[in-house]
Each structure stands twice: as structure tokens, then as C-alpha cells.
C-alpha positions as CSV (number, residue, x, y, z in Angstrom):
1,X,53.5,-10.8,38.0
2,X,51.2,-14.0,38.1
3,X,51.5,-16.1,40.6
4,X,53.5,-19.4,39.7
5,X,51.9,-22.0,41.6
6,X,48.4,-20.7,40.0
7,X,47.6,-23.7,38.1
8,X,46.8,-25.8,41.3
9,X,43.7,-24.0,41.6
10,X,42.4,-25.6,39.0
11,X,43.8,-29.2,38.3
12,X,43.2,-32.4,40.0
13,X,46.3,-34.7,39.4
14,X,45.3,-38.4,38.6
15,X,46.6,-40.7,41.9
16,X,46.2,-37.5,43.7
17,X,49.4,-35.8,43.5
18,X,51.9,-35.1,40.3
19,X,54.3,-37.5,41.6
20,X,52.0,-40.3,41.1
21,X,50.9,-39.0,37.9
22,X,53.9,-38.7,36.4
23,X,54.8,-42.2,36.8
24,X,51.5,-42.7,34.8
25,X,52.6,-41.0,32.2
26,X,56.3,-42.3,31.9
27,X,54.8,-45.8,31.0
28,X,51.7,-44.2,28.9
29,X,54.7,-42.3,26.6
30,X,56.4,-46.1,26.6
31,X,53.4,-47.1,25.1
32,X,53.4,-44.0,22.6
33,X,56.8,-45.3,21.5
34,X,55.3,-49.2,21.2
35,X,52.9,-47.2,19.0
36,X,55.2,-45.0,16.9
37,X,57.4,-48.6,16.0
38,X,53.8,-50.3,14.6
39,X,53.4,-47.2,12.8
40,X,57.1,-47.2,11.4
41,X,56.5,-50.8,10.4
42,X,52.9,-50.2,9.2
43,X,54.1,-47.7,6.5
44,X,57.0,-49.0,5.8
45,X,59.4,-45.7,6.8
46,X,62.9,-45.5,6.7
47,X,63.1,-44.9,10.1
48,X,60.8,-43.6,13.1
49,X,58.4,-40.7,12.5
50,X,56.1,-38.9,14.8
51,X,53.6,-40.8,16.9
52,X,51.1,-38.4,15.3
53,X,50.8,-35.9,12.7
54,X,53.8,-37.8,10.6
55,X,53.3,-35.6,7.2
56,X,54.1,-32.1,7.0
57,X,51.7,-30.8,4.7
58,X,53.5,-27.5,4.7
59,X,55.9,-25.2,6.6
60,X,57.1,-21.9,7.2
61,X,59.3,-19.9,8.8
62,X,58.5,-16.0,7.9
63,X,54.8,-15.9,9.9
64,X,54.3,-12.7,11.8
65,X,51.6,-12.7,15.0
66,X,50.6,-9.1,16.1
67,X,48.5,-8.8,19.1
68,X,45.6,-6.1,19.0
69,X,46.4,-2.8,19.9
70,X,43.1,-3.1,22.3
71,X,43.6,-5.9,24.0
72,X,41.7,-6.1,27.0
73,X,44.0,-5.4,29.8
74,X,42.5,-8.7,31.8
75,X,44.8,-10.3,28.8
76,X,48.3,-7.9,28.7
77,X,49.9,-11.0,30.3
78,X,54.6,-11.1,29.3
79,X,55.0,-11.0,25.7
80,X,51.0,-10.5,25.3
81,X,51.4,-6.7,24.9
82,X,49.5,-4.3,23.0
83,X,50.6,-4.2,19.4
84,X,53.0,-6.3,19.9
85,X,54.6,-8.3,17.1
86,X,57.0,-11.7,16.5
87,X,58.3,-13.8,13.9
88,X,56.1,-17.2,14.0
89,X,56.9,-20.7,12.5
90,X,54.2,-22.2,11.0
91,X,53.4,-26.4,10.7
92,X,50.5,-27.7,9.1
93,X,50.0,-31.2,9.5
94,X,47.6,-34.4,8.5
95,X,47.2,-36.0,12.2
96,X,48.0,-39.7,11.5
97,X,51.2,-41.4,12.5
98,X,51.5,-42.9,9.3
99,X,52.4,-40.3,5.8
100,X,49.1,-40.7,3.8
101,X,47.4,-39.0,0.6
102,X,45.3,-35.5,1.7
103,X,42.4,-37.3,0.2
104,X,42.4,-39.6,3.3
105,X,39.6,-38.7,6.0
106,X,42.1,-37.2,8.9
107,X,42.0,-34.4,11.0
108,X,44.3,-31.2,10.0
109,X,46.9,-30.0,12.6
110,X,48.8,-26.5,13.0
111,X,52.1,-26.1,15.1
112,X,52.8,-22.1,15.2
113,X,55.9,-21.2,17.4
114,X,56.0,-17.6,18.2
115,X,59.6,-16.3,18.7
116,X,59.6,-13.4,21.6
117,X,63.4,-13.9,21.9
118,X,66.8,-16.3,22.0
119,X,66.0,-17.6,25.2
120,X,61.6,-17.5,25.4
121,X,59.2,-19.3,22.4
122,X,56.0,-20.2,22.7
123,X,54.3,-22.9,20.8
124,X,50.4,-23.0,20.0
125,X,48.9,-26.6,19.1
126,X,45.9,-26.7,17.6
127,X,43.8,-29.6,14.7
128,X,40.4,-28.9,13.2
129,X,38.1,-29.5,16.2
130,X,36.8,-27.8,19.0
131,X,37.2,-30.8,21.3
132,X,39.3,-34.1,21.4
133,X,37.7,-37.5,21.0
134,X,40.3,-38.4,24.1
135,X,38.9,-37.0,27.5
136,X,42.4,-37.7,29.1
137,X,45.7,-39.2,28.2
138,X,44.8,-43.3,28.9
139,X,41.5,-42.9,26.6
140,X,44.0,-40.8,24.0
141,X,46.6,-44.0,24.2
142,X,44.0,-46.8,24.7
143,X,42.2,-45.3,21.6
144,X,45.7,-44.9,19.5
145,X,46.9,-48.5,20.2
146,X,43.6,-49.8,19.3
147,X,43.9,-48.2,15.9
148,X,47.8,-48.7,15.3
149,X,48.1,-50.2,12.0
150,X,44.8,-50.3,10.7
151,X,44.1,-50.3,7.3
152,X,40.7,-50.9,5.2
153,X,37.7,-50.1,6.1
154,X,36.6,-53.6,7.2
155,X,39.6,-53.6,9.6
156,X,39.1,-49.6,11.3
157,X,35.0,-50.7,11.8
158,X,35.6,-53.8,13.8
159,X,38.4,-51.7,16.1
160,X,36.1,-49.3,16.4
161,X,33.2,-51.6,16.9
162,X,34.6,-54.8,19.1
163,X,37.8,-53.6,20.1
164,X,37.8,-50.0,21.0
165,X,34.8,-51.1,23.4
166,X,36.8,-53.5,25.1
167,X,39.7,-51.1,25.9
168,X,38.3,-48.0,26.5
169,X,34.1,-49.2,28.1
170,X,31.3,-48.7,25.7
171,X,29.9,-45.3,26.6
172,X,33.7,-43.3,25.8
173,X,34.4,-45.9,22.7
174,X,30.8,-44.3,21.4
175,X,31.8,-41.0,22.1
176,X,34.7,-41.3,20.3
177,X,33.6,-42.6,17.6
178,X,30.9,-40.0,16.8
179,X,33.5,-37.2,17.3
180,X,36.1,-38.5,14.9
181,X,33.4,-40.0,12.4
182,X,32.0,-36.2,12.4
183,X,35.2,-34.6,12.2
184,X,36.9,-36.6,9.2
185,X,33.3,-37.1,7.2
186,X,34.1,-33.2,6.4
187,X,35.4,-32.0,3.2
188,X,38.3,-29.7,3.2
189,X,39.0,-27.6,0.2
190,X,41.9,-25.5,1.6
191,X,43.5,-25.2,5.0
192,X,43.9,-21.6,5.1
193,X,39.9,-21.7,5.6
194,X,40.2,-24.1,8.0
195,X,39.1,-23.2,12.0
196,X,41.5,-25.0,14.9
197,X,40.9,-25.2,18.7
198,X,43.9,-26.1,21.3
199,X,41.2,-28.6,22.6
200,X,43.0,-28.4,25.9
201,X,43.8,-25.1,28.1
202,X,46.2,-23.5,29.3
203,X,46.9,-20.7,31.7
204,X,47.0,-17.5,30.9
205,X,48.3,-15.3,33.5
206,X,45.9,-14.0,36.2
207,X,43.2,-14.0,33.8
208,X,43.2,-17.7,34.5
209,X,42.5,-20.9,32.0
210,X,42.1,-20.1,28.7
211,X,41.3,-22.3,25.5
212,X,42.7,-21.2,22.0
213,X,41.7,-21.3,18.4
214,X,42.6,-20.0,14.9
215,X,40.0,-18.6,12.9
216,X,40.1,-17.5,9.4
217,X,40.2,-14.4,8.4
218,X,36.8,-12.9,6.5
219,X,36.7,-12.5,3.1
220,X,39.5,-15.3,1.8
221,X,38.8,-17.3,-1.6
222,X,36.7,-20.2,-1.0
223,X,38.9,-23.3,-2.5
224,X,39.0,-24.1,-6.0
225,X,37.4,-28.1,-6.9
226,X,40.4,-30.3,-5.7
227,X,42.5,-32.5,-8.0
228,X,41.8,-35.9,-6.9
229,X,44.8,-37.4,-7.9
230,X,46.8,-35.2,-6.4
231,X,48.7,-37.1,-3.3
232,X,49.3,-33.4,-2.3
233,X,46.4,-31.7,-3.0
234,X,45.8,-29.4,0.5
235,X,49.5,-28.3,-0.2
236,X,49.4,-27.7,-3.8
237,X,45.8,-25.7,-3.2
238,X,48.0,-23.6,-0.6
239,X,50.8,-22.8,-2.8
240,X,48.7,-22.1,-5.1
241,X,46.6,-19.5,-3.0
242,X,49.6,-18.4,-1.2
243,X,51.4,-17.1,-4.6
244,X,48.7,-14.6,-4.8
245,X,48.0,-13.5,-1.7
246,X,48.6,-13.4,2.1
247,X,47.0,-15.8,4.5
248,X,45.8,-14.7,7.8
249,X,44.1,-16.1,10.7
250,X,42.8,-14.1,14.0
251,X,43.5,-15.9,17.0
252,X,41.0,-16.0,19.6
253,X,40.6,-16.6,23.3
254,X,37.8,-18.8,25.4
255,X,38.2,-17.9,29.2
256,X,37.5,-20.3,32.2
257,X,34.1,-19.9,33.3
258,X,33.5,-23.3,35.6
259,X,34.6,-26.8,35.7
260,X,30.7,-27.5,34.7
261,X,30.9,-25.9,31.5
262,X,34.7,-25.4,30.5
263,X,36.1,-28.1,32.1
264,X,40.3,-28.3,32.5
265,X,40.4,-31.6,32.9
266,X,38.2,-32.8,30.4
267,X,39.2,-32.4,26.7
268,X,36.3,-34.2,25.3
269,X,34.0,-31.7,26.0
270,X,33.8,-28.5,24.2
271,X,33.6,-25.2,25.2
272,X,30.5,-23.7,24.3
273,X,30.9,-20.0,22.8
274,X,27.9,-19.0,23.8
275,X,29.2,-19.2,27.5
276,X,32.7,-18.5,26.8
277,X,32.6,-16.2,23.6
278,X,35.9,-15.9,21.5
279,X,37.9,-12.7,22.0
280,X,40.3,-11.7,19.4
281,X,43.7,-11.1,20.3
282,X,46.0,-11.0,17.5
283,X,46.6,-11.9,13.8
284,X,48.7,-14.3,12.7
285,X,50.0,-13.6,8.9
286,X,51.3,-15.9,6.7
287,X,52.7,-13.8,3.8
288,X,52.6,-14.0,0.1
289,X,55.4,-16.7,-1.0
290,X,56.8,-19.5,-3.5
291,X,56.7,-22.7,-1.5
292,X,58.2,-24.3,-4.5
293,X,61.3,-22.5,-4.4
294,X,64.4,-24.4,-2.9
295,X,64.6,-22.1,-0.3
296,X,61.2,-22.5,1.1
297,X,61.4,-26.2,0.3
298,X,64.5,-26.2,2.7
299,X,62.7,-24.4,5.5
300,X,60.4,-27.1,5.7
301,X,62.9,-29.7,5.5
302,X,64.3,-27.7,8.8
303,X,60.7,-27.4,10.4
304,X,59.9,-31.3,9.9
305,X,63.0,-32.2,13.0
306,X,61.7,-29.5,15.1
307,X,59.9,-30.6,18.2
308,X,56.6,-28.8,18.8
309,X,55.1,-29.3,22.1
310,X,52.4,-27.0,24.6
311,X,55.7,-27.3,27.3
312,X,57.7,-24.6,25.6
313,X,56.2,-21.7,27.2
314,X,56.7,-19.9,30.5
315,X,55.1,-20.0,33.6
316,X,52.0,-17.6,32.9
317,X,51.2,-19.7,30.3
318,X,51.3,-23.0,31.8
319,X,49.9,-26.1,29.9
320,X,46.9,-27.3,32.2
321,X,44.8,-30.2,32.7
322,X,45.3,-34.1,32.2
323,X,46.2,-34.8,28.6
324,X,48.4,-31.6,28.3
325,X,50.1,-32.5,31.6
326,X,50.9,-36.0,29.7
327,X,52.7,-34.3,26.8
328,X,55.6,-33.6,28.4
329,X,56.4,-37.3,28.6
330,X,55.1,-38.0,25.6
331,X,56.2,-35.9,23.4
332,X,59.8,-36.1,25.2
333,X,60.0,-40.1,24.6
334,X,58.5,-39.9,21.0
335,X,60.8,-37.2,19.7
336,X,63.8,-38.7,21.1
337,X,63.5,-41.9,19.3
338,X,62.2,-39.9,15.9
339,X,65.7,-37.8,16.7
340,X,68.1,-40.9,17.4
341,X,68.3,-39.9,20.9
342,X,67.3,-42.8,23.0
């Protein structure tokens, strides 16, 4: 059994100790909620939607994830067993607060929760990039209430351009910039051949920090030319490809190597893979289905006022460094007002 208290060799709490950092964070997830409101006003909803990642592009609840029958035994940590397999929900998501057309530059989230049992799930959070623009949770907030309620270009350049600088210091407003610019400039033809990192780690037993990711699996369809008018394209391209044919992804483990290249506190930088190569674990399967049908549309309805966060987990697979710590808060304040619970 892996040691509980593991994760202090490896994180550095800001103000020096967790209680001080957690009253960082209480009034950092205030400001989430300040941010969440401009966004309820900005696009007009009915009523409050998530801070980030408002739109479900798709949902379901019939995954399977099967871990390798030769995992290496430095991994065999809990429900990490060989051959192993669990039910999975599955939430793909456009990251902005505010419900926009898939032809909108954005960056493309995935929410799986694996279901070991009633009382133990684990959920895996993931977008299309290897590292976040956000080094830690005050440059994730600074940069998202800079940018809350933008519209037009004219209006997103000069945040980025006069104001991000002022909240955030030139050389991480930069930064920024050229990771998100990079990201979104990309042209996504279908999610299902889509790569996603966790961007932060977490702990994985006594094999230490890990970082995630979702690969696709060789050989799928490349995506057919997308239908421009088509406020739903990424979705409809999915149904379309998922009425065929299965859609599977091989996750993939990055181990802790030093805080030099693989930092834990760091999000912004990336892991490189020539230092810490992917290992394959196990496959997640999403199986041939109608998305149309009213069940499935109903299973997504029912996905949509879940909560997903890193924090439902166990122990060995602790959430670690700064901006993961911060989503406990976060998420916690955000979801409660999106439920009615404040």
C-alpha cells in the first residue's frame, strides 16, 4: 500500500503551508464565481453554467477502459490491475464559459469518469494540449477575468495586448498568448482524432507523479470536409463516425523524472516525451452507437449536471501540484452555484 502522505515529497504549498494556501484559493474560486456571472450575462443563459467548458459537445455513458494485460508492475497501483476493465462516462467539451458554435477557435476538453465501484470513481481531465497557458491558479484566474466577456476580435487583441500585461507581467501574458494563439489556430476535423494531456499530474501510487494523455488509436478515418454551417459540426462529425464504428483511444502515462524537466508545480511547461516517453496502459472504447436516439440524447442531458473534477479519486492517485490543488475550491464553488446550491 502507498504511502498516504507521499505527495509532500514533491509539492511546495504557496504561503508555505496548505493552510495558507487554501485561504488563497477560497477567494481565487470567489473570483471564479465573479467570472461564471459575466459569463452567464455575456451569453445571455437562462441561468449559471460552468466557469469553463459550458457546452457539451457530446456525452456518454457505455465507455469501457481496459488496462493492459502487461502493465509494468512499477504501475499495478488499486484498481490499476492487469486486464482489468470498468464502465467509463465520457464528456467532450469546447473549453469556453460561454456555449459557442464548434467553428469558434477553442480548445477541446474530455471528462472520462471510470466506475471501479458504488463507493470509488475516478475522473481523468484532459483538453487538446500538452501544457496549460496558466502556470498556476492566480495566472489561470488573472488570465480568465481578463478575457471574461470578450467578444470581437478588436476587443480579445487589446486584452491580450494592454490588459493581460497589466494583470498577469509581460513575460507570462506573452507566454500565454503564444500557447493559446498556437493551440486554437489548429483545425479540428473530428475529436475522436484528437490527442489530450491532463496538463497537470497527479500521483500515482509509489511509482510517483505521473502526467496523463489520450491518444488515438492508429488507423481511424481521418475526418470528412466539415459543414461550415453547422453550429454542431464536431458533434455531428462524431455521430456520424460513431454509427459506423467504435472509437478508441490508448491512454498513456509520463512519469516524474525531476522538477527541472517535469515540473509538479508548473503547468505551463510541458513534459518532454523524449525524457519522459508515454507508456500505454489501457484503452478506453467508446462503442458503436446512435447519439440521436432519445435515449442517448437523455444520457447526455444526465452527464451535463454531473460534476467532473481531478478530486474524485483516492489517495494513490492524488491530484498534485498548484493549479490542481486549487480545483477543489474551485470547482466546489462553481458547481454549486451552476447546481442552485449556494
Amino acid at each position: 500500500m502507498s504511502d498516504p502522505r507521499q505527495h509532500e515529497k514533491y509539492e511546495q504549498y504557496e504561503g508555505g503551508s496548505s493552510e495558507a494556501e487554501r485561504k488563497v484559493f477560497e477567494e481565487l474560486a470567489q473570483r471564479i464565481v465573479r467570472i461564471q456571472r459575466i459569463n452567464q450575462d455575456t451569453g445571455r443563459l437562462p441561468g449559471p453554467d460552468r466557469a469553463f467548458h459550458a457546452k457539451t459537445t457530446l456525452a456518454v455513458d457505455n465507455a469501457r477502459v481496459r488496462f493492459h494485460t502487461d502493465l509494468p508492475l512499477s504501475l499495478r497501483e488499486g484498481f490499476v490491475q492487469p486486464g482489468a476493465e470498468y464502465p467509463a462516462l465520457v464528456r467532450y467539451s469546447n473549453a469556453a464559459g460561454v456555449p459557442a458554435a464548434d467553428a469558434a477557435q477553442d480548445l477541446r476538453g474530455i471528462a472520462v469518469r471510470i466506475v471501479v465501484g458504488d463507493d470509488e470513481r475516478h475522473d481523468l481531465l484532459m483538453l487538446n494540449i500538452p501544457a496549460s497557458h496558466a502556470a498556476n491558479a492566480r495566472e489561470f484566474v488573472e488570465f480568465a477575468e481578463v478575457m471574461a466577456g470578450a467578444s470581437g476580435t478588436a476587443q480579445v487583441a487589446y486584452r491580450f495586448l494592454v490588459k493581460l500585461p497589466r494583470a498577469v507581467g509581460r513575460p507570462a501574458a506573452t507566454r500565454m498568448r503564444k500557447t493559446l494563439q498556437k493551440a486554437v489556430a489548429r483545425k479540428i476535423g473530428s475529436l475522436s482524432q484528437e490527442r489530450y494531456w491532463s496538463q497537470a499530474p497527479i500521483l500515482w501510487g509509489d511509482a510517483g507523479p505521473v502526467q496523463y494523455q489520450l491518444r488515438p488509436n492508429p488507423g481511424g478515418l481521418p475526418a470528412p470536409k466539415p459543414d461550415r454551417s453547422d453550429r454542431d459540426r464536431l458533434r455531428t462529425e462524431f455521430a456520424a463516425r460513431l454509427r459506423e464504428r467504435d472509437v478508441v483511444y490508448e491512454l498513456c502515462l509520463q512519469r516524474f523524472v525531476d522538477e527541472a524537466t517535469t515540473p509538479v508545480e508548473n503547468a505551463s511547461v510541458e513534459w518532454p516525451e523524449d525524457v519522459a516517453p508515454p507508456v500505454p496502459v489501457a484503452t478506453l472504447t467508446i462503442p458503436r452507437q446512435d447519439l440521436d436516439s432519445n435515449e442517448a440524447v437523455a444520457v447526455t442531458r444526465r452527464i451535463e449536471q454531473l460534476v467532473f473534477t481531478p478530486w474524485r479519486t483516492t489517495d494513490a492517485f492524488r491530484p498534485l501540484g498548484n493549479l490542481n490543488r486549487s480545483r477543489d475550491a474551485a470547482y466546489g464553488a462553481s458547481s454549486a452555484r451552476r447546481l442552485g446550491q449556494e
